[in-house]
C-alpha positions as CSV (number, residue, x, y, z in Angstrom):
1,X,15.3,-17.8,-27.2
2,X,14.0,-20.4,-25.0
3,X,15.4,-24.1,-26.3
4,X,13.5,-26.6,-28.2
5,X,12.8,-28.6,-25.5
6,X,10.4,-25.9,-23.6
7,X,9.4,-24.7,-26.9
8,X,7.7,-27.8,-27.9
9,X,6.3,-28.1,-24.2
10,X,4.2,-24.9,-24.8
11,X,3.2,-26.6,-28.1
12,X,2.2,-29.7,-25.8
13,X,0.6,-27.7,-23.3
14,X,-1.6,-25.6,-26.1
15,X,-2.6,-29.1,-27.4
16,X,-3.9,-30.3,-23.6
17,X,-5.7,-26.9,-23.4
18,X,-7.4,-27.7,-26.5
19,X,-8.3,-31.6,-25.6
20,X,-9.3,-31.2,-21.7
21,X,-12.7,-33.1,-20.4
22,X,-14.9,-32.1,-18.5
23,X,-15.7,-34.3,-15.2
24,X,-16.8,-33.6,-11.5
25,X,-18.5,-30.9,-9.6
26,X,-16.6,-27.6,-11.4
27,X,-14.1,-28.4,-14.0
28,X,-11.1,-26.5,-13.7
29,X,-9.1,-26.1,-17.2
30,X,-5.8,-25.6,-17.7
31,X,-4.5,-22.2,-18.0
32,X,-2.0,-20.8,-20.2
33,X,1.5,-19.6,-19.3
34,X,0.9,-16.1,-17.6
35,X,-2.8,-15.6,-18.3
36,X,-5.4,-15.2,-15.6
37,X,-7.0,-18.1,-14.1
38,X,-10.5,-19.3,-13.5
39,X,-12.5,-16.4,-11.8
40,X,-14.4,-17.9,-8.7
41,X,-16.5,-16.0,-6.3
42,X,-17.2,-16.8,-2.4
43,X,-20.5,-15.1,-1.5
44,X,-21.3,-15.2,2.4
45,X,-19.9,-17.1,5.1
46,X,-19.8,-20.9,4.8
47,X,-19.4,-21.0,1.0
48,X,-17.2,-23.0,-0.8
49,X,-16.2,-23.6,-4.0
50,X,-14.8,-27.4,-5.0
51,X,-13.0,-27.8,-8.5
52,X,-12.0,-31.1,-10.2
53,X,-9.2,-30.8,-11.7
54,X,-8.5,-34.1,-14.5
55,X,-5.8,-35.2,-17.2
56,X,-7.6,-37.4,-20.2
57,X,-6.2,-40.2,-21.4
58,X,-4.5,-38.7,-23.7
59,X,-3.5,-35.9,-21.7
60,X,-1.9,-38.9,-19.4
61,X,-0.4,-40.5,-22.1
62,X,1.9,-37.5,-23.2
63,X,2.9,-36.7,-19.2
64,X,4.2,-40.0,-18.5
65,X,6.8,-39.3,-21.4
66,X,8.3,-36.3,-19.1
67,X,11.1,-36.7,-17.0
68,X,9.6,-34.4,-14.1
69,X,6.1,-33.6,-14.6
70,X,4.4,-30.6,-11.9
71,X,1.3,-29.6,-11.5
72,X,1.0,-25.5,-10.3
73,X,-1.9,-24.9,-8.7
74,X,-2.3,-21.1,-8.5
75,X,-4.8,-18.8,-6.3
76,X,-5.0,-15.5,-6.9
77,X,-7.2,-13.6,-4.3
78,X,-9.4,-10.1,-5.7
79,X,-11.2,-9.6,-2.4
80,X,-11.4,-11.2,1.1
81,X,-9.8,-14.0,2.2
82,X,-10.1,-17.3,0.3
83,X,-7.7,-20.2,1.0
84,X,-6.7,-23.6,-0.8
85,X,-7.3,-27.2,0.0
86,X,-6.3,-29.8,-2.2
87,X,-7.3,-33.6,-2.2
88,X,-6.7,-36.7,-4.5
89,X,-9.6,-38.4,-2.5
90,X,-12.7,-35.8,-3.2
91,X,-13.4,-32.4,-1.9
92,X,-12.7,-31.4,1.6
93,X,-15.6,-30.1,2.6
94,X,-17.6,-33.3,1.7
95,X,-15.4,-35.6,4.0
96,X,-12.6,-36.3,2.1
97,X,-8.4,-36.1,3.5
98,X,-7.0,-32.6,2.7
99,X,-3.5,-33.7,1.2
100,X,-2.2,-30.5,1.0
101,X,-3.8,-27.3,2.5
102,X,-2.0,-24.2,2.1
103,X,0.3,-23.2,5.2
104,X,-1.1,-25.5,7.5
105,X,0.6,-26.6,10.7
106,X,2.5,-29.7,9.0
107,X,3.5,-27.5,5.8
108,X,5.0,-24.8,8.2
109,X,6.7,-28.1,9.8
110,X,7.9,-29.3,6.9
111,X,9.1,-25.7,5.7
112,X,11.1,-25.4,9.6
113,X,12.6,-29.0,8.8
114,X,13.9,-27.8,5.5
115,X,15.6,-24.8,7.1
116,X,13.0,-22.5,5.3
117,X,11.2,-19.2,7.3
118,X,7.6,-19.7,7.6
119,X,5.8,-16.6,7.2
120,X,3.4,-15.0,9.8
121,X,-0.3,-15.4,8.5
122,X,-0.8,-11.7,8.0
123,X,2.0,-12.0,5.0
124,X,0.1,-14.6,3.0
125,X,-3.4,-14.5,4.4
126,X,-5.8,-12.6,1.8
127,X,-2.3,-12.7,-0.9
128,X,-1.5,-15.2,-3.5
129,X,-1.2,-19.3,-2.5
130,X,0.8,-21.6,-4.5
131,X,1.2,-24.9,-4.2
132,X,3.9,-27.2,-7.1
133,X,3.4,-31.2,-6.4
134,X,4.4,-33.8,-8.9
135,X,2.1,-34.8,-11.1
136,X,1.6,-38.5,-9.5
137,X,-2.7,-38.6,-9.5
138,X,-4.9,-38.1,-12.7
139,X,-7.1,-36.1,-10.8
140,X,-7.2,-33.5,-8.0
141,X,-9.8,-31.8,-6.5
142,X,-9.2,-28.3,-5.5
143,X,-11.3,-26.7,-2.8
144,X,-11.4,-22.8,-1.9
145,X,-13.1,-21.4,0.9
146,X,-12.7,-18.6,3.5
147,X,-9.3,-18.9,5.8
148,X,-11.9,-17.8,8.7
149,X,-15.3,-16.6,8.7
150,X,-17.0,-14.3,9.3
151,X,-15.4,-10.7,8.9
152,X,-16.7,-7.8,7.4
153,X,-16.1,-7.4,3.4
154,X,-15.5,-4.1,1.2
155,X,-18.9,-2.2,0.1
156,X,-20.5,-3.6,3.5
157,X,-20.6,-6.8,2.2
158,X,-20.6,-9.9,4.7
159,X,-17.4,-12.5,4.2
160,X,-17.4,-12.0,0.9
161,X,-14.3,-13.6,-1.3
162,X,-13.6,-13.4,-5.2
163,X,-10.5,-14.9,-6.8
164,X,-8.4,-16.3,-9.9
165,X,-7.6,-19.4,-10.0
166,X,-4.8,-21.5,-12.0
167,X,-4.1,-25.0,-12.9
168,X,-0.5,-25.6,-14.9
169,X,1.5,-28.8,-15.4
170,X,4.7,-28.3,-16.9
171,X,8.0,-30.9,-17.1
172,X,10.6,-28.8,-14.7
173,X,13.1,-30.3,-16.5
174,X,12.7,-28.6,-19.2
175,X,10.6,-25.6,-18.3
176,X,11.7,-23.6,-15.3
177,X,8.8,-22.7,-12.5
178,X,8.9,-19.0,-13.4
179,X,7.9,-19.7,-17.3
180,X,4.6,-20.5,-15.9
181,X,4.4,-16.3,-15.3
182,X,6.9,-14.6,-17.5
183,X,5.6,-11.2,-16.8
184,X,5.5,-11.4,-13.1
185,X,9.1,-13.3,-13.0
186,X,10.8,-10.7,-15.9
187,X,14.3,-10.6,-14.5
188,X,16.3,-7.5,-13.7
189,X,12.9,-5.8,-12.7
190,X,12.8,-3.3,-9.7
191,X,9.1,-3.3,-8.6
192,X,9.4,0.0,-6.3
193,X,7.3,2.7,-7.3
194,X,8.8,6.0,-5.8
195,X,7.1,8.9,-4.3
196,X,8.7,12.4,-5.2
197,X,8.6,14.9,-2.3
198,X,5.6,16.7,-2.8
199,X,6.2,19.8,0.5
200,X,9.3,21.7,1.5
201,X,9.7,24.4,4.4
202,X,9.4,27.6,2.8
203,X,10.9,30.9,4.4
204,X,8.1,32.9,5.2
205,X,6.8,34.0,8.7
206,X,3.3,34.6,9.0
207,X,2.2,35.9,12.7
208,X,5.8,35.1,14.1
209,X,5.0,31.3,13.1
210,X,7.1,29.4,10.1
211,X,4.4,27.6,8.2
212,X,5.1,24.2,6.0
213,X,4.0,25.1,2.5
214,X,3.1,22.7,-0.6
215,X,4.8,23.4,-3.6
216,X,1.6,22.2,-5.4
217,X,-0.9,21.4,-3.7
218,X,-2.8,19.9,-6.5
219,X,0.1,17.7,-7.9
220,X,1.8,14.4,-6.7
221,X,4.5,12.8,-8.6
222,X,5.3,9.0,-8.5
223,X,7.6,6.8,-10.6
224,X,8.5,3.6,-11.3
225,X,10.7,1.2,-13.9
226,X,9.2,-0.3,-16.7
227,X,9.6,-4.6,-16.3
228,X,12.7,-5.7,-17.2
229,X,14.9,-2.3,-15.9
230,X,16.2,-1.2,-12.5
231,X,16.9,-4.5,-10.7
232,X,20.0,-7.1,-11.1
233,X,19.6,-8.2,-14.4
234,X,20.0,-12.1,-14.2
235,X,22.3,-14.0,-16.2
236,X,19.8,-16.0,-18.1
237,X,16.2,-15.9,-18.1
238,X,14.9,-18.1,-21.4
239,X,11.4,-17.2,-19.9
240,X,11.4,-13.8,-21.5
241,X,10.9,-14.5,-25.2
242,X,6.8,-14.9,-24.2
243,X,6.7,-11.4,-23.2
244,X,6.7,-8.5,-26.4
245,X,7.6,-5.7,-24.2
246,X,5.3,-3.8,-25.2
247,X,3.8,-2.4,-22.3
248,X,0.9,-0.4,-20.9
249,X,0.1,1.0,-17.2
250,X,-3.4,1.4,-14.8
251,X,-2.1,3.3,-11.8
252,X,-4.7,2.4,-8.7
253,X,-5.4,4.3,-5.6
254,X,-7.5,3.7,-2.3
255,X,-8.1,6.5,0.4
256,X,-7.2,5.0,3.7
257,X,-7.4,8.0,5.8
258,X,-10.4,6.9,8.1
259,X,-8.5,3.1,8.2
260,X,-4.9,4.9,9.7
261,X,-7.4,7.1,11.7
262,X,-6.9,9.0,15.4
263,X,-7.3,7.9,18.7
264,X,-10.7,8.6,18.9
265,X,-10.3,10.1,22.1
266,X,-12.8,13.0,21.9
267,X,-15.0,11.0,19.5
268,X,-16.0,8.3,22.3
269,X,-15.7,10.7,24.9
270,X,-18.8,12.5,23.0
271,X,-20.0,9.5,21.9
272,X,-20.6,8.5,25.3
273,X,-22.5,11.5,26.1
274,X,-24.7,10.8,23.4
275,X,-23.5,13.9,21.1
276,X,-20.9,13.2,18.5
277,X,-18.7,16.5,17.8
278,X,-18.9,16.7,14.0
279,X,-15.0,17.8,13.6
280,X,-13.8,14.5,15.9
281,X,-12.7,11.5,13.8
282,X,-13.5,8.3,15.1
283,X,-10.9,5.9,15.7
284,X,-8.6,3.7,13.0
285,X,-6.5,0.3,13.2
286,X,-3.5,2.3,15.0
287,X,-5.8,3.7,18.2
288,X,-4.1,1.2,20.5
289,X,-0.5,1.9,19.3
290,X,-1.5,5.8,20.1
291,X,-1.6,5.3,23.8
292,X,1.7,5.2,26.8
293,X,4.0,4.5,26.0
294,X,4.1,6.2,22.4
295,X,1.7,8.6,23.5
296,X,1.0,10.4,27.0
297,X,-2.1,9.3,29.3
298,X,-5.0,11.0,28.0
299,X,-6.8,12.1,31.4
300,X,-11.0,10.8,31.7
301,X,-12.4,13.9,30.7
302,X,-9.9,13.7,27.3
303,X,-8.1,16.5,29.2
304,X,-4.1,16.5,29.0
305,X,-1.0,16.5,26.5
306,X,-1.3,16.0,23.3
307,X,-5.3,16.3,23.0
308,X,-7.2,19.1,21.4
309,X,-6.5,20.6,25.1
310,X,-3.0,21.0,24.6
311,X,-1.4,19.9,21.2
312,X,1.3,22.6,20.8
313,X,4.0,21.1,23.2
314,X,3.1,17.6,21.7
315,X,6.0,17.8,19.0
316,X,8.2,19.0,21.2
317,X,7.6,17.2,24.5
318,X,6.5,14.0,22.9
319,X,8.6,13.4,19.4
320,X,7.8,9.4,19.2
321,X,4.0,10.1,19.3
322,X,2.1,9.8,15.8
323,X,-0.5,12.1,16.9
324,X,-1.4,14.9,14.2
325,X,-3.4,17.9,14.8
326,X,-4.5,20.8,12.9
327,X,-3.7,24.4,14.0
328,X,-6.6,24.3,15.8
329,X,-5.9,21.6,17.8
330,X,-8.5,19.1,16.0
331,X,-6.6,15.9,15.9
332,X,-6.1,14.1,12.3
333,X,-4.9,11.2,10.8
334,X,-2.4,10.1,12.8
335,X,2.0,10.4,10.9
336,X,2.6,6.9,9.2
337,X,6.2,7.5,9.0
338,X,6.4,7.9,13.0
339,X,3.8,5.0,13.2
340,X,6.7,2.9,11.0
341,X,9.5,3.8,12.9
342,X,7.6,3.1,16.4
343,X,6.1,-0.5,14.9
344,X,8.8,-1.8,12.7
345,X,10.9,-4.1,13.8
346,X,8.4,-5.6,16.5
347,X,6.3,-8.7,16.3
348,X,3.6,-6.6,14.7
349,X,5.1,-4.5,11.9
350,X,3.1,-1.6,10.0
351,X,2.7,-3.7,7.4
352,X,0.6,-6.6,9.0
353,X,-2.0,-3.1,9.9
354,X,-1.8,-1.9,6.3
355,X,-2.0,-5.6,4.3
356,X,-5.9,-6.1,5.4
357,X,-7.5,-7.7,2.9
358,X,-11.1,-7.7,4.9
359,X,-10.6,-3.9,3.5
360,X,-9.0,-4.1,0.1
361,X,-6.8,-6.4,-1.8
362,X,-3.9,-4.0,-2.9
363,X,-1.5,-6.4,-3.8
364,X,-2.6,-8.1,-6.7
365,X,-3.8,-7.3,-10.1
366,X,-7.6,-8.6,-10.1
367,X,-7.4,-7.4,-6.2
368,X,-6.3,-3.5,-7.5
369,X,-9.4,-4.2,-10.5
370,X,-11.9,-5.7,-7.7
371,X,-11.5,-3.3,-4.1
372,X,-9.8,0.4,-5.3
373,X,-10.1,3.2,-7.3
374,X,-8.3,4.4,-10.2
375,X,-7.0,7.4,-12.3
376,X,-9.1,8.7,-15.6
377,X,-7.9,10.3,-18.6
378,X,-7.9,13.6,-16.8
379,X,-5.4,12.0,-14.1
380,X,-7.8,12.1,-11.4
381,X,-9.2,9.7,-9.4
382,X,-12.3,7.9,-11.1
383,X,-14.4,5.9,-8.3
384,X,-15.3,2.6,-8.5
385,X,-18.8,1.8,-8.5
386,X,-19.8,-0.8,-5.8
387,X,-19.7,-4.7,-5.6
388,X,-23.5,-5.3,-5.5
389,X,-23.3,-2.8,-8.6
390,X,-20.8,-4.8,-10.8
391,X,-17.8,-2.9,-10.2
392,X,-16.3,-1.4,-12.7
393,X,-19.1,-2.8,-15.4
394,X,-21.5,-0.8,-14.2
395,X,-19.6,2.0,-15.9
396,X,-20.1,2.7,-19.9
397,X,-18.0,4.5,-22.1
398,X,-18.7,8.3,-22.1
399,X,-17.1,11.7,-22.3
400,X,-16.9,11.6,-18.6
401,X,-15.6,8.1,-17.6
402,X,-13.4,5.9,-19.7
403,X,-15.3,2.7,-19.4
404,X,-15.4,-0.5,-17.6
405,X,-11.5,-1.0,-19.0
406,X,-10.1,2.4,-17.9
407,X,-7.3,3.9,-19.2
408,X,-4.6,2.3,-20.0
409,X,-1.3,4.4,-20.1
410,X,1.4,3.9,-22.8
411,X,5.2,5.1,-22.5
412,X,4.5,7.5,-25.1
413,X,1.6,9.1,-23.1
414,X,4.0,9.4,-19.5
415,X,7.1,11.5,-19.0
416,X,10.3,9.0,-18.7
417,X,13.2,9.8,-17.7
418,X,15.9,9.6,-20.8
419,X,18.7,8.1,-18.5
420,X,17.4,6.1,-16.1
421,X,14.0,5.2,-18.2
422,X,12.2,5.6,-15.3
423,X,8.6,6.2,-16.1
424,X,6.3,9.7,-13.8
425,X,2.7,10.2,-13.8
426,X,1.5,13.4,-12.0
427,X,-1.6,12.7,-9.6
428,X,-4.1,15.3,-9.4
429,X,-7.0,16.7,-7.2
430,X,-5.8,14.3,-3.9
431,X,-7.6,15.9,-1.1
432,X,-4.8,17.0,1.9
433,X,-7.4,18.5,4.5
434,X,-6.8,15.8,7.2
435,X,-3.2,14.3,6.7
436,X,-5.1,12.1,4.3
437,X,-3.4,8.7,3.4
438,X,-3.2,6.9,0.2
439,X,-2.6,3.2,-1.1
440,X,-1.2,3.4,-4.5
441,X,-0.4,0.9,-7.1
442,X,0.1,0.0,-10.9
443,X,-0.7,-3.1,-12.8
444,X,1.7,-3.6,-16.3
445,X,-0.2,-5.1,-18.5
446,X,2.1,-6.9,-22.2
447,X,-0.1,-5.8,-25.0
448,X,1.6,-9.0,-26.7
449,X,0.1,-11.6,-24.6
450,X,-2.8,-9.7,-22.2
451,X,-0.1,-10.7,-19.5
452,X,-0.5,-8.7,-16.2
453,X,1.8,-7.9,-13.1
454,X,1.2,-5.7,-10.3
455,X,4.2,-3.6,-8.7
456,X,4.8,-3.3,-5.0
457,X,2.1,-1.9,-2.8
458,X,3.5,2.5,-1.7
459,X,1.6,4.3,1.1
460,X,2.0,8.1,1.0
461,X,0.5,10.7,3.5
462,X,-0.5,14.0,1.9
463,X,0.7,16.1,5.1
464,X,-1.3,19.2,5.6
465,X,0.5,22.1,6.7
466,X,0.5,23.5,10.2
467,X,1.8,26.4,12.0
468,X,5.1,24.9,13.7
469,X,7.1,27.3,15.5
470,X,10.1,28.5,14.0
471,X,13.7,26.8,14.2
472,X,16.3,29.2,14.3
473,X,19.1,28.6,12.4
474,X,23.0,29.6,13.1
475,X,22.4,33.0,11.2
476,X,19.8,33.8,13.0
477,X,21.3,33.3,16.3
478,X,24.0,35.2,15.2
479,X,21.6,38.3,14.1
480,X,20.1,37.7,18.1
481,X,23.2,37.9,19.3
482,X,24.4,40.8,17.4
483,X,20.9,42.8,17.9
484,X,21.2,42.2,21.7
485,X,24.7,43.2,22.0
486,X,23.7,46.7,20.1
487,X,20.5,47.0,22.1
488,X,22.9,46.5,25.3
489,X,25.4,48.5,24.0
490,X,22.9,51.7,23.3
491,X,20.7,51.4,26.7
492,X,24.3,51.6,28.4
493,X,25.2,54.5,26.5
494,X,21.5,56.2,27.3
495,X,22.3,55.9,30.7
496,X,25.7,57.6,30.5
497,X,24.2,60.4,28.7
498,X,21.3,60.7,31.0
499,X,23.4,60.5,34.2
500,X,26.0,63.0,32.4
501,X,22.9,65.5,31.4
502,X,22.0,65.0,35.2
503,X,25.3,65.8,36.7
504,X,25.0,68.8,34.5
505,X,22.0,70.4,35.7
506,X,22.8,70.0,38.9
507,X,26.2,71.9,38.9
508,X,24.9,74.9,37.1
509,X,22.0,74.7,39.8
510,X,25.0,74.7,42.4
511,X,26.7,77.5,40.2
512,X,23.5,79.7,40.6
513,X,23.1,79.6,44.3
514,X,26.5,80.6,44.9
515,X,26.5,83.9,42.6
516,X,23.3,85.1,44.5
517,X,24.7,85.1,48.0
């Protein structure tokens, strides 16, 4: 149970939700411990959106009596790229100082002179901004705009931006920063969702060639914990009495096959002649990382190794490449796990490709809602109906979708696993043709208090299978052996017959001539 202190804080807070005023350009309320914020959208480049955020008086007259009073200010992106300013003096954009802005050059100083990392802008730009000050000013205006402008939006939309935003004060003395989420902070919570290997190398020969076969090539298996198993659970975490634990799932997906993409050799080569070969994928994010010295140098005329010229010895003569190719040669999306292992670890990891929030916003539970698609009662993929077209609202309830909602999947209705309590949902129909790539994720949603959470962003590659030639394994070098020794063994003997047959005929040819004379 949470102590009385915090527990009468809630009660305060609920009674400031109920009295705040309304002043300035857009009045930002308060928001509740763990509920979504204030939805905002930024429609086209140069937009901004300026909130005034105000205490009343009486509002003012119950912080002062806190020992440290906050204010959380909260922004949660759904799409694009919007960033936070905040001012004391009026909004930014009108001329006023920008107190704070979120990971500007003096907050990254002030991070370094605390001894604290400062992250690389792909990490946070397009993901969630917070900023905690002390509650010293009665007001603060809170601006969001684009980080930069213009880029290309989801649904060919131009610099388009839609977010969540939250306003909390609460008296850290008393109520710990993570209360102001419960959910999203429940303790001893492992966030991984698992993939379950979905192809194994089966023994059959087909043409003198081993081909990879899917078990089910229909069926994908993930899994995950439900919040609050898994992880470290920590020794105290008073937070947890505002979640009921009683929890429902939405499991998200987004093809990103074209994104990951090829080289795009032969596509520009025809593209520059004018025709455009219908089976050659144009390019993706990773066409620069598929060239020397991952990859070998594709000749002008797209001739040379590892092309649709000569893709058998790539595997073989060039392991590190992520090139992919049918067994026809016709090069697919290229291997993210050989991407991973050639990226990781430099400045530019996968992850700053994959996290691109011009394309989708994967990371965050309005983001999963706003930019991808989603699984239906039949556990296939249900697509989302474009921005211009309201999203999801442009669905109705019918036998054939399940609404603007969706489905929402209880324990009851998945398979969990009775030791671990590890939670499986089988994913059906994903297409496999190309090496196709999926971004999957699940939003937990606490029936109890409408509280939401998204896990940790997966990316799995549905590898279609290929003839590979065969690897021969101690047994059967040991039959090769053996067969060659007997085939050695049995042409020496057929010559020792033959030359003993010959010897034969010619003594009794011998015998012959000598009887006649």
């Amino acid at each position: 149970m949470l102590a009385p202190r915090p527990a009468l804080f809630l009660l305060a807070t609920c009674h400031l939700l109920a009295s705040s005023g309304v002043i300035g350009i857009v009045q930002l309320p308060l928001s509740s411990p763990g509920q979504a914020g204030f939805p905002g959208v930024l429609n086209g480049p140069g937009k901004t959106v300026c909130y005034n955020f105000s205490l009343t008086d009486s509002q003012v007259r119950e912080v002062v009596w806190w020992t440290s009073p906050r204010v959380a200010f909260y922004l949660e992106p759904c799409a694009g790229k919007p960033h936070m300013k905040i001012s004391v003096y009026g909004c930014p954009s009108q001329g006023a100082f920008a107190v704070w802005d979120y990971m500007s050059q003096p907050m990254a100083a002030d991070l370094s002179t605390q001894g604290k990392p400062v992250p690389p802008s792909w990490e946070w730009v397009g993901d969630v901004e917070s900023l905690v000050l002390e509650l010293t000013h009665k007001t603060y205006f809170v601006e969001i705009s684009h980080f930069s402008e213009p880029y290309p939006s989801l649904d060919g939309l131009n610099t388009y931006a839609s977010f969540h935003l939250q306003a909390q004060i609460f008296d850290v003395s008393v109520m710990p920063l993570e209360a102001l989420n419960p959910l999203e902070n429940f303790c001893g919570w492992d966030r991984t969702i698992y993939s379950v290997p979905r192809t194994t190398l089966q023994d059959r020969i087909l043409g003198g060639l081993r081909v990879a076969l899917q078990v089910n090539d229909t069926k994908s298996e993930i899994r995950w914990y439900p919040p609050g198993k898994g992880g470290v659970k920590a020794t105290s975490c008073p937070w947890e009495v505002n979640v009921s634990e009683n929890f429902s799932y939405q499991i998200y997906i987004k093809d990103i096959t074209d994104f990951v993409g090829t080289s795009g050799v032969e596509y520009n080569i025809g593209k520059a002649k004018g025709v455009v070969n219908p089976s050659a994928y144009p390019p993706g994010a990773f066409a620069d990382v598929l060239k020397p010295t991952l990859c070998p140098t594709v000749q002008p005329n797209g001739q040379g190794p590892c092309t649709s010229y000569d893709c058998r010895s790539c595997p073989t003569s060039y392991p590190r490449c992520p090139k992919q190719f049918l067994s026809n040669c016709t090069e697919i999306a290229a291997s993210v796990l050989k991407l991973k292992e050639a990226l990781n670890g430099t400045e530019r990891p996968i992850d700053s490709y994959l996290k691109d929030p011009t394309n989708f916003t994967m990371w965050t539970s309005c983001g999963l809602y706003t930019t991808a698609n989603r699984f239906g009662r039949t556990r296939r993929v249900e697509t989302r109906p474009l921005v211009q077209d309201g999203g999801w609202l442009a669905l109705k309830n019918s036998f054939n979708t399940s609404g603007p909602d969706g489905v929402w999947w209880t324990s009851k209705e998945l398979n969990q696993d009775p030791v671990t309590g590890m939670l499986s949902f089988d994913m059906l129909g994903l297409s496999e043709d190309r090496n196709n790539v999926y971004m999957i994720n699940i939003v937990v949603r606490d029936e109890g208090t409408n509280q939401t959470a998204a896990y940790h962003l997966i990316t799995i590659q549905m590898e279609t299978a290929t003839y590979a030639p065969p690897k021969l394994t101690d047994t059967a070098k040991n039959v090769l052996v053996g067969l060659t020794t007997c085939i050695g063994v049995l042409i020496a003997l057929f010559a020792s017959l033959a030359f003993f047959a010959h010897r034969k005929r010619m003594e009794k040819r011998s015998v012959r001539k000598r009887q006649k004379k």
